[in-house]
C-alpha positions in Angstrom: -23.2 12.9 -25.2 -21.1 9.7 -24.9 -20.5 8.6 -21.5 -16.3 8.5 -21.1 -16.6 5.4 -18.9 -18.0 3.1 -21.1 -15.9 4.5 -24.3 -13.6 1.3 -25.4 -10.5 3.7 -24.4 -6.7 2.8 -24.5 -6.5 5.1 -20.8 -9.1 6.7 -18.7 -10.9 10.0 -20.2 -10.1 12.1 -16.5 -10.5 15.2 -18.3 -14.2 14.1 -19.3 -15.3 12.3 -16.1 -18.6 13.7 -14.0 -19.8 12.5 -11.3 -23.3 12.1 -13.2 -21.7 9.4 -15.4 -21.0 7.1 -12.9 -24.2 5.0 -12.0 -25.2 4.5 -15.4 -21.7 3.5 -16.6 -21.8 0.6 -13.5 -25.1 -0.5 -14.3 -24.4 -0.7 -17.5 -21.4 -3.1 -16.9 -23.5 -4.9 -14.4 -26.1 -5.5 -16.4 -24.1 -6.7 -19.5 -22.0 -8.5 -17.4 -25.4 -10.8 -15.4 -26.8 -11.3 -19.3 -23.6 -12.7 -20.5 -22.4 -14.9 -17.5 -26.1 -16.4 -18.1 -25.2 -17.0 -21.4 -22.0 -18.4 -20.3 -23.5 -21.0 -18.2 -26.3 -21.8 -20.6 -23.6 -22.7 -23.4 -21.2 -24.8 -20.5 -23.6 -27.8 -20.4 -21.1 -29.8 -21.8 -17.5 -29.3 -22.1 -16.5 -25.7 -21.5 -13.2 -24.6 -22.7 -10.9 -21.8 -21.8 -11.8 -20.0 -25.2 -15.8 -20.2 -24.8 -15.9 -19.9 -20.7 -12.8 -18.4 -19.2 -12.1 -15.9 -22.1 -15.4 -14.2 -22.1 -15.8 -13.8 -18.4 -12.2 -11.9 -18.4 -13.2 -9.4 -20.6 -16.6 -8.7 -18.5 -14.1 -8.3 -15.7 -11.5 -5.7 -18.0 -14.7 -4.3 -18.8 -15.7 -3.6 -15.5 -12.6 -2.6 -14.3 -12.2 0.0 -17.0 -15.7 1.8 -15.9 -15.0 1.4 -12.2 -11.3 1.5 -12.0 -10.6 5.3 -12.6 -13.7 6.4 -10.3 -12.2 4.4 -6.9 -9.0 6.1 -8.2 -10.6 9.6 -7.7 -12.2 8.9 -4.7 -8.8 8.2 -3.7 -6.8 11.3 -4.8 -9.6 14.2 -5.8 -12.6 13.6 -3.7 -15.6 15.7 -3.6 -19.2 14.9 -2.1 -20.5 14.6 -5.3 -18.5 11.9 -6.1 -18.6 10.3 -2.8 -22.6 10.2 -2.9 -22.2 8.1 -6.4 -19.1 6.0 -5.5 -21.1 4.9 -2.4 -24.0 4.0 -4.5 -21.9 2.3 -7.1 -19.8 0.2 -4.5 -22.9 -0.7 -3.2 -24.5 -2.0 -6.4 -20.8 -3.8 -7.5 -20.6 -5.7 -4.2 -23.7 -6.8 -4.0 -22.9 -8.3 -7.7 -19.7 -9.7 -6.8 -21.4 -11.5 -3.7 -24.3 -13.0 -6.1 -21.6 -13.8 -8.8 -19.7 -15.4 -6.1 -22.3 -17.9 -5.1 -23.3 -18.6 -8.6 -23.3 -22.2 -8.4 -23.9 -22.7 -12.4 -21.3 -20.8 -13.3 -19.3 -22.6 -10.2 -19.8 -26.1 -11.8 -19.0 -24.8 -15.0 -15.7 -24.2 -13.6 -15.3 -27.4 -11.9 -16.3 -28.9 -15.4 -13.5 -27.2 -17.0 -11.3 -27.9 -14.2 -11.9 -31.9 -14.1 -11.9 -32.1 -18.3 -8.9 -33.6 -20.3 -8.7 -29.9 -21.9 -7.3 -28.6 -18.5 -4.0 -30.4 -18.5 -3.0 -29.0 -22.1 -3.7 -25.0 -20.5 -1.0 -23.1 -19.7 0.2 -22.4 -16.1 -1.5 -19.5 -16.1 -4.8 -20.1 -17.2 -4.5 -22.9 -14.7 -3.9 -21.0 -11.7 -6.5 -18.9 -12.7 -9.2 -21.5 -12.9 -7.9 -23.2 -9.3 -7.7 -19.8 -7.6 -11.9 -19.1 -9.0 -12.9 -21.9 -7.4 -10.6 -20.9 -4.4 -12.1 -17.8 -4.4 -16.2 -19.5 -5.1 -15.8 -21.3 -1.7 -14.6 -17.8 -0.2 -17.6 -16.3 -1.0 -20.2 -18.4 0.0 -21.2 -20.8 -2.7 -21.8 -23.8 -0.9 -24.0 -22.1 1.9 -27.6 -22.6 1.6 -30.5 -20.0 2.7 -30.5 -18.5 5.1 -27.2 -18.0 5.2 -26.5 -17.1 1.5 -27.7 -14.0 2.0 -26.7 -13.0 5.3 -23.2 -13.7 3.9 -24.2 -11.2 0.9 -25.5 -8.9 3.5 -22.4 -8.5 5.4 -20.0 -8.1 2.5 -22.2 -5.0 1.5 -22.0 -3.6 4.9 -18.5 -4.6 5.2 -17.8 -2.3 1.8 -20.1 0.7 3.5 -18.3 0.5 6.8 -14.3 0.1 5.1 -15.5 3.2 3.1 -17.2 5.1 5.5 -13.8 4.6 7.9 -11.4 5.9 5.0 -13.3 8.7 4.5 -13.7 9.6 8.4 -9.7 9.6 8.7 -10.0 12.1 5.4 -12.7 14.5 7.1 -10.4 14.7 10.5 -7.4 15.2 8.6 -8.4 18.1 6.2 -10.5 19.4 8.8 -7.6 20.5 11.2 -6.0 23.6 11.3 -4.2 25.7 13.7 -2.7 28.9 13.0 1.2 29.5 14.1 2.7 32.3 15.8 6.2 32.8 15.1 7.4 31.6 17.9 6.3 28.6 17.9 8.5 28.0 14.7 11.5 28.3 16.2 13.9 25.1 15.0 11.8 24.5 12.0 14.1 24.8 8.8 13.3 27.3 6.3 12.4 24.9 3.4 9.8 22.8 5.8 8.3 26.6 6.8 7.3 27.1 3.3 5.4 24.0 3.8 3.2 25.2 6.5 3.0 28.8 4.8 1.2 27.1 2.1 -1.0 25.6 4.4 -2.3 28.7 6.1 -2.7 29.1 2.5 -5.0 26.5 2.0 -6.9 27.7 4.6 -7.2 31.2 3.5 -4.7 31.8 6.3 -2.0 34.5 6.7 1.3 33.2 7.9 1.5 29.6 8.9 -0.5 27.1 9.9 -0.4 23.3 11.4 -2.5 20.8 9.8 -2.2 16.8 9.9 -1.3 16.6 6.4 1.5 14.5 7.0 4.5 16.8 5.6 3.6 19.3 7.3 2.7 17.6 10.8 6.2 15.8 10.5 7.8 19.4 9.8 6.6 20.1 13.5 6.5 17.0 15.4 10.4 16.2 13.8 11.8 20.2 14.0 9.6 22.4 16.6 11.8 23.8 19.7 8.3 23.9 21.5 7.4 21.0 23.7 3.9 21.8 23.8 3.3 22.1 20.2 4.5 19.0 19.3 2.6 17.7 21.9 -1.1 19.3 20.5 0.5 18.3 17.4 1.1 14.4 18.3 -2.0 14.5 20.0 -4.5 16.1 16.9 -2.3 13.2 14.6 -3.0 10.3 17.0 -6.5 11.2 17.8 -7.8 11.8 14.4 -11.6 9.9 13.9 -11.8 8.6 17.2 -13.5 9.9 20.8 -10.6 11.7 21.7 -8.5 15.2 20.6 -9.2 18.1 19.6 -11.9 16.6 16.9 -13.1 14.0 19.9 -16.6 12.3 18.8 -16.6 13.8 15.4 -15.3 11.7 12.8 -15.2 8.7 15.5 -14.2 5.3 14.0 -14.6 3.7 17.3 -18.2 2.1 16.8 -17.2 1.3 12.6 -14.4 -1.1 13.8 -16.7 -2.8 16.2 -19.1 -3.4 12.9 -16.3 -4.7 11.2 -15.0 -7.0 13.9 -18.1 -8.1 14.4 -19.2 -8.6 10.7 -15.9 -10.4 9.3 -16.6 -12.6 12.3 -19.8 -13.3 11.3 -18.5 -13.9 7.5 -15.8 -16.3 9.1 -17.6 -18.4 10.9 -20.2 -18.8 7.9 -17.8 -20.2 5.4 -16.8 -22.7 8.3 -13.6 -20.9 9.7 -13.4 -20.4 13.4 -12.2 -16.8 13.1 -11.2 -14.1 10.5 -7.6 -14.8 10.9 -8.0 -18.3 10.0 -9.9 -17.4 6.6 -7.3 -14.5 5.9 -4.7 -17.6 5.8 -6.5 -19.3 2.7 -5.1 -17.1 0.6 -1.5 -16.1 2.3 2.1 -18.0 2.3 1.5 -18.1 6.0 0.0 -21.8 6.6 -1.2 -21.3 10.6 -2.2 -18.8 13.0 1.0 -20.6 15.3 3.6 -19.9 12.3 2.7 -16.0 12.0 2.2 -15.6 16.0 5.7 -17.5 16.0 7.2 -15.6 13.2 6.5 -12.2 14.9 7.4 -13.1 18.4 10.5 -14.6 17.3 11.4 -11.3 15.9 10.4 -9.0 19.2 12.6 -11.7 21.0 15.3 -10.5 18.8 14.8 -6.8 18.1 13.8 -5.3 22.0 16.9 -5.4 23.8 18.3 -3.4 21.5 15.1 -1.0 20.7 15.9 -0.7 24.5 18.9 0.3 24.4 17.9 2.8 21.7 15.1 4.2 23.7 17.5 4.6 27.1 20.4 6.0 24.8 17.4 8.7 23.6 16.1 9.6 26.9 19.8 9.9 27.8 20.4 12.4 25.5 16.9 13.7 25.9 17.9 14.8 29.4 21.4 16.6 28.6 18.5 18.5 26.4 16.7 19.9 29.0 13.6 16.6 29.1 13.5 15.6 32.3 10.9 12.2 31.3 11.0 11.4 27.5 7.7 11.4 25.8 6.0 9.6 22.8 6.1 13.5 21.4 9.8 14.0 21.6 11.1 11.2 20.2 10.9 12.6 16.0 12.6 15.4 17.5 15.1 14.4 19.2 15.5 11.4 16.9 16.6 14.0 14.6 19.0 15.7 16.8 20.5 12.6 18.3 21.2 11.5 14.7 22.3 15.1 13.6 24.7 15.1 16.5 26.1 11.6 16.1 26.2 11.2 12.4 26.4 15.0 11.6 23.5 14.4 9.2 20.0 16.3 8.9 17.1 15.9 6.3 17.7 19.3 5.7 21.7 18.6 4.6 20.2 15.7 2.4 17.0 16.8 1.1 19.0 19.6 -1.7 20.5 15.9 -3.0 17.2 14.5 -3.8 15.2 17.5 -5.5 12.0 14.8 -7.4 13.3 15.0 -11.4 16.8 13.7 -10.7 15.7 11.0 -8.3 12.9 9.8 -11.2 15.7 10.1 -14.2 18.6 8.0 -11.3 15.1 5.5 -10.7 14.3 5.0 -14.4 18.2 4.4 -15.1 18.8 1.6 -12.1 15.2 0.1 -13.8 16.7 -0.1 -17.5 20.4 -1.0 -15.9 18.9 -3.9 -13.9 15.5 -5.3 -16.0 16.2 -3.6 -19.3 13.2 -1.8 -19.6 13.1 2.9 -20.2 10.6 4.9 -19.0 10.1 7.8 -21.0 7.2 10.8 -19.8 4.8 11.1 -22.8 3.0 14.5 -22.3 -0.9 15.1 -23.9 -2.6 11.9 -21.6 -5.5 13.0 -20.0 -5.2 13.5 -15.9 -6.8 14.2 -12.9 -4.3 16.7 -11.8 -1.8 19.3 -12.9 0.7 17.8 -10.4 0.4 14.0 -12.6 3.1 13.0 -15.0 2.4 9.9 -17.5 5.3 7.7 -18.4 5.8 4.7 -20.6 8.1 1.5 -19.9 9.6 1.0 -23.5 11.8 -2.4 -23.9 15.1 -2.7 -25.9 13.4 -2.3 -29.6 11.6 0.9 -28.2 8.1 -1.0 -28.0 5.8 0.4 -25.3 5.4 -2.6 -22.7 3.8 -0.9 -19.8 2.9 2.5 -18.4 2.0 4.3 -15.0 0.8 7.7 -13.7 3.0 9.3 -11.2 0.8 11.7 -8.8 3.5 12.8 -6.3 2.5 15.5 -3.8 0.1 16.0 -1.1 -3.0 18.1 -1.2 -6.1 18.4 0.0 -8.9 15.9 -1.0 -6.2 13.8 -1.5 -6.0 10.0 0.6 -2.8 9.9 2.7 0.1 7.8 2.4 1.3 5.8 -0.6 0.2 3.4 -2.8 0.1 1.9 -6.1 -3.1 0.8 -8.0 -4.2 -0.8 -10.9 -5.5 1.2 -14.1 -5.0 -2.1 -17.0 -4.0 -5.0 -16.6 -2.2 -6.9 -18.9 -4.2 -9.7 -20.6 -4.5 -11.3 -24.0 -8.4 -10.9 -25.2 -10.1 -11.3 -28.5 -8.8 -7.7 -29.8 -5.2 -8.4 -29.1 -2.4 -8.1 -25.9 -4.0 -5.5 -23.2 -0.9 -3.5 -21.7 -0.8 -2.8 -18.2 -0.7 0.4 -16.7 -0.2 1.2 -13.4 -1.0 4.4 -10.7 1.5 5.4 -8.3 0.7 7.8 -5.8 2.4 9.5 -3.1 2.1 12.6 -0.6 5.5 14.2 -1.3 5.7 17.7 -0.1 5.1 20.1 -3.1 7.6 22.1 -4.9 8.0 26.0 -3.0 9.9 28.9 -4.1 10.1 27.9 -7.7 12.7 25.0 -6.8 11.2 21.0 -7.6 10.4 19.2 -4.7 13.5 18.2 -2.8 12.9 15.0 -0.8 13.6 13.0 1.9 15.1 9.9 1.8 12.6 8.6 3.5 10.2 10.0 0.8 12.9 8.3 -1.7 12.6 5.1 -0.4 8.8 5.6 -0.3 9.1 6.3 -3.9 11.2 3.5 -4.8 8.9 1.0 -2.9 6.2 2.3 -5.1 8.0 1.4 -8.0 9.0 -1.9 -7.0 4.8 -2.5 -6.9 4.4 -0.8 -9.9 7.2 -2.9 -11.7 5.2 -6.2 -10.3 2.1 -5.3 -12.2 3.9 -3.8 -15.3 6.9 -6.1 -16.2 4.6 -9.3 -15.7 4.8 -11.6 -19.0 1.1 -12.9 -17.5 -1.7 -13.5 -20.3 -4.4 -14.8 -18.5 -5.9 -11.8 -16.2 -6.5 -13.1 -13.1 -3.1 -14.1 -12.4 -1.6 -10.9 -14.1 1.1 -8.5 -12.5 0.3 -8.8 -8.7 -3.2 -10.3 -9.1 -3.4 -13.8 -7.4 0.1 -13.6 -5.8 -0.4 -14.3 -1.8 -0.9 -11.1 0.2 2.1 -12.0 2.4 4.5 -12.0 -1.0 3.0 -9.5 -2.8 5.2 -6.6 -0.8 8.7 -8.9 -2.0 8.8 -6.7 -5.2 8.2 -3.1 -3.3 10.9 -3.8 -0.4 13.0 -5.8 -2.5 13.8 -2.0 -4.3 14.3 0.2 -1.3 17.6 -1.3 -0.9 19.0 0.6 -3.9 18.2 3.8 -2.1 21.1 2.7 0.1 24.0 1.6 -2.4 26.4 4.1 -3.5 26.2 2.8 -7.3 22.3 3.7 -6.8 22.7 7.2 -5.1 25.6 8.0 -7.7 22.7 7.9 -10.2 19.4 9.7 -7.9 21.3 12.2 -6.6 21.9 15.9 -8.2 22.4 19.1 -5.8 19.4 21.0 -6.8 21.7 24.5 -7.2 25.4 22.8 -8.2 24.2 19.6 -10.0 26.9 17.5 -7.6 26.2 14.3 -6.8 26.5 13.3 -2.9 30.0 13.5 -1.9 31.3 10.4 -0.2 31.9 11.9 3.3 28.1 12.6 3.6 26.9 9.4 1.6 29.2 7.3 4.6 27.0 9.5 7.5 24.0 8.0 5.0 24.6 4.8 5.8 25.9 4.6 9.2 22.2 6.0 9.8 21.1 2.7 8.0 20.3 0.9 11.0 19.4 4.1 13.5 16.7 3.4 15.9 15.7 0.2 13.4 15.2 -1.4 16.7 12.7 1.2 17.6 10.9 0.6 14.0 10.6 -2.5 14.0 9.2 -3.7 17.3 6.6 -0.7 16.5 5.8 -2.8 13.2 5.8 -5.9 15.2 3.0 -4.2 17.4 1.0 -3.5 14.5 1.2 -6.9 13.1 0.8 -8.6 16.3 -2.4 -6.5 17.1 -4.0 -7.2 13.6 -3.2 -10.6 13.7 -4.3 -11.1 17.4 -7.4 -8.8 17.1 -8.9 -11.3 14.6 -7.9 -14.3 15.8 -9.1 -13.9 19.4 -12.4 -12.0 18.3 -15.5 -12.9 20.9 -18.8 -11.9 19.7 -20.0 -11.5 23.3 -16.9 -9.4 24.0 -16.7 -6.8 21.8 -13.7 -6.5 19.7 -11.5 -4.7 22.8 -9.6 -3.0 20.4 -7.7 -1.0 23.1 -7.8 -3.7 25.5 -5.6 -6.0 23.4 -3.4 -3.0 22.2 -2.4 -2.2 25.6 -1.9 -6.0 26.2 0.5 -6.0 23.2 2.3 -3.1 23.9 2.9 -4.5 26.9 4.8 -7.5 25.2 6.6 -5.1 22.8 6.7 -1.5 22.9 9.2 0.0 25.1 7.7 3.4 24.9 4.1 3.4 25.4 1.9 6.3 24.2 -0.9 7.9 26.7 -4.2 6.6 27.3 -5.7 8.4 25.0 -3.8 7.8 22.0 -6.0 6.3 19.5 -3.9 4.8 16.6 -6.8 2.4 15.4 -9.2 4.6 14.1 -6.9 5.6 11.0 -5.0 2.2 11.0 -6.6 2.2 7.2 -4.5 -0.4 6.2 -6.3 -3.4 8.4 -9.8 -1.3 8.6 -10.3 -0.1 5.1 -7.4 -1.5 3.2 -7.0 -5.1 2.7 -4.9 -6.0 5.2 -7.2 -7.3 7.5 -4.9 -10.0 9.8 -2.3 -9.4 7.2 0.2 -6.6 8.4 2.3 -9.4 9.5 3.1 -9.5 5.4 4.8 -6.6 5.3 7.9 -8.4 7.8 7.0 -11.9 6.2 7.5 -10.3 3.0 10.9 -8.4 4.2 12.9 -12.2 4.9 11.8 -12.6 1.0 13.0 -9.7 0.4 16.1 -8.9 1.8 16.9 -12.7 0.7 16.5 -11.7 -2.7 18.8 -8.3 -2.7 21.1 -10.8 -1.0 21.8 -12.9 -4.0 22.9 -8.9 -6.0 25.0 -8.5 -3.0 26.6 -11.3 -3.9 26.7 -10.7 -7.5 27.0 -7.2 -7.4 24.5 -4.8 -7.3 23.6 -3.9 -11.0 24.8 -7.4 -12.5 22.3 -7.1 -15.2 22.0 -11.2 -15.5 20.6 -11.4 -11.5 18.3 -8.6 -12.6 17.2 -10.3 -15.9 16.8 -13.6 -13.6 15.0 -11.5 -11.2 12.6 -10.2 -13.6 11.7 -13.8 -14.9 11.3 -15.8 -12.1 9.6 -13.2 -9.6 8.1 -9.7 -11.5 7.5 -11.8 -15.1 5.2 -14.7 -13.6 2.6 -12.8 -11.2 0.3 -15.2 -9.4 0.6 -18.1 -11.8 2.2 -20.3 -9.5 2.7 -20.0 -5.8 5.1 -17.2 -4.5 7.4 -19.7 -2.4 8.2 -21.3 -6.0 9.2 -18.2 -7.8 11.5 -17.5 -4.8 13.0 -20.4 -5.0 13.5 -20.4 -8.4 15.4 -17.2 -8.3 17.4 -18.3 -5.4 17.6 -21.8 -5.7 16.8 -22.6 -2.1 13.6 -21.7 0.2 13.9 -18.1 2.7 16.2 -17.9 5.6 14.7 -15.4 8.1 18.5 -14.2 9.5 18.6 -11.8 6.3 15.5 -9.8 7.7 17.4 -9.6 10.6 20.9 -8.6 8.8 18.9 -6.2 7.1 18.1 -4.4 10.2 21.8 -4.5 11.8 20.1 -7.2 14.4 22.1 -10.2 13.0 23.7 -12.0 15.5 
């Protein structure tokens, strides 16, 4: 029996993929892979060229990717412990490869051949950037040390990958492992459409009626809608607990000691490759050029954006106590958030969510795509997937030819990683067979379709959705041939969010909700009087958003730049130290929001949160210049696609910016953005 994840296929075989196949397919790839870099560095003696170096290791690398890619992608959305036993093993056996072939110092000096020959100056830009960012990316893994200290640094990139895993997966176990059971009192205030939700949870759990878990539709239902104080409060407290020493789960999935490992260890790894701290090494590869101008950057911002998430919070508590709470809590503010905004803008999820039922919002998202960058998606059913719930769709251009493609897996379920995300299934690269298209996975945690209706979202959820997009659109519109500077590979981690926010802002326009919006029972699109309470909720508590993003990035940032062996990482130390400086509602004690902060302990962003606000000046810069031109001009889009989605990580992010706006980033539209202009 063939094994699906070495098959030379144009998508992944998910409806042939065991678990059993995966440590042979890896070793496989690993081993072919070691023979022919050898081979590589045998034949680069002399004058290596793109064609007989560069070439052959990319297609190891697609190679690779195609075995690996779609079995990190079910870990993600259809785990089982099967597959987590293998995929541990795996990971294990790829990262201790992609440590030894990151301090191969043959293949290393073949590079540097290739780099300082006369052939390098007639490559193209891209195959350029590529070569420069390897040997970037060489000195980033240790090439240069010598023993011992080559293979301590190989050491603690394996346990780095085991501890980043094993902290994922602990936020996974303490979500799906919670459950409480509902009586029906305690669903007083929760709408009828978001008590389906938690009927199908008590479902899930062989349950009658309903049930709270910390999926997070349903623990929003309760901590946004339910009358009672003290569920939302066991409900706030199971959500801010989960994986850590405290809550209703306290010591059992606790992520406490793992981030102390990984403080510890990516100190370690710093301080090897000669950087004083993590933070400094994270820079090598960002926009950012100090610690000073990120510290800077984000302080500048909470200087600007307290007084008035103070004013916010006071105006909340105000109106908390002509509601019957004497002292506002961290556990009341989703609810009465959603009062205070129902009673000043006469506007409620539940009045919006009929607007935005999932199939018109895709058809009104595929329509603004074709409108601005002149590309159609188009479903294409038969494609083999991991779940009933996935759709496949194709990006065709102007002459109907297929340039790109992506899965859409919309809803949450169990077994199923949180959040949303996109990922990479192909990437687009031109190899000895032909033009590799790229095709993308975009996943989200929608709440499912109940009652026989399609989902009916948020606009939060739609703006989730369109962010998505914009990340998918990166890694499928690119015009990138050479693969490790294709679609969204090699583009600094504080640009590489430009793309995704950059898209949200057509969730907002009245040209783009003309064309996402359908009333699930009339058809109607949103009349104008409840499209005007829409916006005026634009900037609603943005003051209280943002100086809670600004405490995320600060503490990332912070927490690796200030790391003391001899200390401990402090974690919660420095958080309240922080909060202090920002927050102006600070959660208990015992609130433990690090151990499923996934995105810096498991996720890549690792003293780079701060790129999701750097990324937001280039951003709302860029939706600027449509503004200006108006909001579908189809030239600005075209001019868009070319100088920022169509060039990837072939040349420095700060360049394609400017190209498309003909001058550098001016932080006051981050601000205008957020109603905080002055």
């Amino acid at each position: 029996m063939t094994n699906p994840l070495l098959e030379n296929l144009a998508l992944p075989a998910f409806d042939r993929i065991q678990p059993e196949q995966v440590l042979p397919a890896v070793d496989a790839c690993l081993s072919r892979y070691r023979a022919r870099v050898e081979e590589l560095v045998a034949a680069a003696t002399d004058a290596p060229t793109w064609d007989t170096l560069m070439a052959p290791l990319e297609a190891e690398e697609a190679a690779l990717e195609q075995a690996w890619g779609p079995v990190t992608h079910l870990h993600s959305v259809a785990d089982s412990e099967p597959l987590r036993e293998v995929y541990q093993q795996a990971l294990d056996r790829i990262t201790d490869f992609s440590s030894e072939l990151g301090q191969h110092r043959g293949l290393f000096e073949a590079l540097k051949r290739l780099r300082d020959s006369a052939e390098f100056e007639s490559l193209r830009a891209d195959q350029k950037a590529v070569i420069e960012h390897e040997l970037r990316d060489f000195e980033l893994s240790g090439v240069a040390l010598e023993e011992p200290a080559r293979t301590r640094f190989r050491e603690i990139s394996r346990e780095l990958a085991q501890l980043e895993t094993a902290f994922e997966q602990a936020v996974m176990d303490a979500t799906d492992a919670y459950v409480r059971p509902l009586k029906a009192e305690e669903l007083i205030g929760i709408p009828e459409s978001e008590r389906a939700l938690l009927a199908q949870a008590a479902k899930d759990h062989d349950l009658d009626g309903h049930a709270l878990t910390l999926q997070f539709p349903v623990y929003n239902a309760v901590i946004t809608y339910a009358e009672d104080r003290n569920l939302r409060f066991e409900a706030y407290q199971a959500f801010g607990t989960r994986a850590s020493d405290q809550g209703p789960q306290a010591g059992q999935f606790d992520n406490g000691p793992r981030i102390e490992q990984i403080m510890a260890l990516r100190h370690e790894a710093a301080q090897l490759l000669g950087y004083d701290n993590p933070a400094l090494l994270s820079l090598a590869t960002k926009m950012a050029p100090t610690p000073d101008r990120v510290l800077g950057f984000l302080r500048d911002i909470v200087t600007r954006a307290r007084p008035g998430a103070e004013r916010e919070l006071a105006d909340l508590a105000e109106f908390g106590r002509e509601h019957g709470i004497a002292e506002l809590q961290p556990w009341d503010v989703p609810f009465l958030s959603e009062k205070l905004r129902l009673a000043r803008y006469q506007l409620s999820d539940e009045e919006l969510k009929p607007y935005f039922p999932l199939p018109r919002v895709l058809a009104g998202l595929f329509e603004l795509t074709e409108s601005l960058f002149g590309v159609r998606a188009r479903e294409r059913a038969g494609v083999p997937v991991w779940h009933g719930d996935v759709r496949y769709y194709e990006l065709v251009d102007a002459d109907e030819r297929v340039v790109a493609a992506f899965y859409l897996d919309a809803y949450a379920r169990a077994k199923k990683r949180g959040g949303a995300w996109m990922d990479v299934c192909r990437t687009r690269f031109r190899h000895g067979e032909g033009l590799e298209r790229p095709v993308a996975y975009l996943t989200c945690n929608f709440a499912p379709p109940v009652g026989g209706k399609p989902a009916l979202l948020t606009h939060d959820d739609v703006t989730t959705l369109f962010h998505e997009f914009g990340h998918g659109l990166h890694h499928m519109l690119t015009e990138v041939e050479a693969r490790g500077v294709s679609g969204i590979s090699g583009v600094e981690w504080d640009a590489v969010e430009l793309p995704s926010q950059f898209m949200e802002n057509f969730c907002w326009t009245r040209v783009g909700l003309d064309r996402i919006t359908a009333h699930v029972d009339t058809g109607a699109q949103m009349p104008e009087d409840l499209y005007q309470r829409l916006l005026a909720t634009r900037h609603f508590h943005a003051g209280l958003f943002l100086v809670r993003q600004l405490e995320f990035g600060l503490f990332d940032f912070r927490l690796h730049l200030e790391f003391e062996p001899g200390q401990g990482a402090r974690v919660l130390e420095l958080l309240e130290q922080i909060r202090a400086e920002v927050s102006v509602l600070r959660p208990p004690s015992w609130h433990r929001f690090p151990m499923s902060f996934g995105h810096v302990f498991a996720g890549g962003y690792a003293a780079g949160y701060y790129s999701y606000l750097w990324a937001e000046v280039l951003s709302a810069d860029a939706y600027a210049a449509f503004e200006a031109a108006g909001i579908l001009d189809a030239d600005t889009g075209l001019r868009f696609r070319r100088e920022v989605l169509a060039v990837g990580g072939s040349r420095p992010a700060l360049s394609s910016f400017t190209a498309f706006r003909g001058r550098e980033p001016e932080v006051d539209a981050l601000l205008q953005s957020y109603g905080l202009a002055a």
